[in-house]
C-alpha positions in Angstrom: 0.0 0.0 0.0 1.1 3.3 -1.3 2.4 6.1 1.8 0.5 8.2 -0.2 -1.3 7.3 -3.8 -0.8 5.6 -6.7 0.3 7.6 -9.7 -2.7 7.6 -12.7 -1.5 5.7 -15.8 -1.4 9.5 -17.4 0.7 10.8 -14.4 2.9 7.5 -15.2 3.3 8.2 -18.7 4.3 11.8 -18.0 7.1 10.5 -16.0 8.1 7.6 -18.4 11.9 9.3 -18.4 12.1 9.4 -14.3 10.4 5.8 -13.8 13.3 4.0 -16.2 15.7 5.8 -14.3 14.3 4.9 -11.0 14.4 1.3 -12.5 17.9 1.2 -13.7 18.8 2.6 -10.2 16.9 -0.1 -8.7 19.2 -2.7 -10.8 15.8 -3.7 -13.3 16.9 -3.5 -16.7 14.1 -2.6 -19.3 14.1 -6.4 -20.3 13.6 -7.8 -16.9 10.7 -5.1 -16.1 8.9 -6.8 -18.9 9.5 -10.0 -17.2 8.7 -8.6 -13.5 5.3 -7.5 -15.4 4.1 -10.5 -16.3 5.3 -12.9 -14.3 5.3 -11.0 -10.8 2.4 -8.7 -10.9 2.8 -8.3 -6.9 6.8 -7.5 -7.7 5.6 -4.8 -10.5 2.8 -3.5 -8.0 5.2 -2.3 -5.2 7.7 -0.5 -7.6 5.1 0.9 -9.0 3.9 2.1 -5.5 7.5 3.0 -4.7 7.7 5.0 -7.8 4.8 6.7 -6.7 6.1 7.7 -3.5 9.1 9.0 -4.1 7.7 11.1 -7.0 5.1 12.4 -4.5 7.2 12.6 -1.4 10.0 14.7 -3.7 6.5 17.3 -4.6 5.3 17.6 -0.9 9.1 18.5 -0.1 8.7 21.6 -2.4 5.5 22.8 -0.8 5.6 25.6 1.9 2.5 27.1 1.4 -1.7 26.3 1.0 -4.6 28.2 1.7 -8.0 26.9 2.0 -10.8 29.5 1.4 -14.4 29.0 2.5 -18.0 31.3 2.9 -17.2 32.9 5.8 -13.8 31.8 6.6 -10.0 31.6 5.1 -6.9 29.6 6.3 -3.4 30.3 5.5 -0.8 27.7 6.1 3.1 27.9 6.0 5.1 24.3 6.2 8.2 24.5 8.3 10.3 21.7 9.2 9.4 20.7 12.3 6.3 22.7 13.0 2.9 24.3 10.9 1.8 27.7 11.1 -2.0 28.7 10.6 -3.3 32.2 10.3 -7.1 32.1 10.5 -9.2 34.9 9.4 -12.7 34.7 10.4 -16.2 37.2 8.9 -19.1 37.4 10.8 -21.8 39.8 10.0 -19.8 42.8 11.6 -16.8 41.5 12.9 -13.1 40.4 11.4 -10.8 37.9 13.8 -7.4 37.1 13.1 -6.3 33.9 15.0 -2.5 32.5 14.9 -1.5 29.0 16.1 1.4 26.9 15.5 1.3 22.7 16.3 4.2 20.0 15.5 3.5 17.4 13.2 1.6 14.3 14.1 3.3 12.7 11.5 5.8 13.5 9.1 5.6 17.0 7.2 4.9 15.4 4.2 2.2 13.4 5.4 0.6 16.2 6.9 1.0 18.4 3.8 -1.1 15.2 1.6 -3.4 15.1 4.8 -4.4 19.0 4.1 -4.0 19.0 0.4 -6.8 15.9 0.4 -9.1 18.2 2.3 -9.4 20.3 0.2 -6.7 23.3 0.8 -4.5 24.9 -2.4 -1.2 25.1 -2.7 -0.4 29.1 -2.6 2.8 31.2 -2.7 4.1 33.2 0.5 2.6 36.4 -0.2 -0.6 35.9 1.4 0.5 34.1 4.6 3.2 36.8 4.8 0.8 39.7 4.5 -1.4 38.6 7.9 
């Protein structure tokens, strides 16, 4: 099982170039791939799975930033190593609040960053968090 997801077979194709490389670094030649795919489907399932983790896990690494932006409410995240950041800015009817908190991860950064990103928040640039 996957830390993560399974690449789509588009998302795979894409990445044709990166997964022969992570093959050949993984001592499978092209010709025994082939062979791995037919005759150990289990065997082909788990690099495949690996594959996809290490392409994901290398993406989450880049991240430092989401928002999530709802009716009455917006969240602004910042990714640090060992801690999150969340600037909260609530609307009611005649009233603006700005709430900061901070909480280290329950599991690893990454994780946390798929956790979010799967909930519906959007990966964003700095500017905004910066600006509260």
């Amino acid at each position: 099982m996957p830390k993560y997801r399974l690449l789509t077979a588009d998302e795979l194709h894409v990445l044709k170039k990166e997964f022969i490389d992570f093959l050949v670094v993984n001592g499978i030649a092209a010709n025994d791939w082939e062979k791995i795919k037919k005759e150990d489907i289990s065997k082909a399932e788990k690099t495949i799975e690996l594959f996809s983790d290490v392409v994901l896990e290398g993406s989450l690494r880049k991240i430092k930033y989401l928002k999530k932006i709802e009716k009455t409410t917006m969240y602004f995240f910042r990714f640090d190593e060992e801690e999150a950041h969340l600037i909260l800015l609530e609307q009611n009817q005649e009233t603006q609040q700005v709430k900061k908190s901070s909480k280290k991860y329950q599991k690893s950064r990454e994780e946390e960053l798929f956790k979010m990103l799967n909930s519906g928040c959007e990966i964003d640039e700095k500017e905004l968090f910066e600006q509260f």
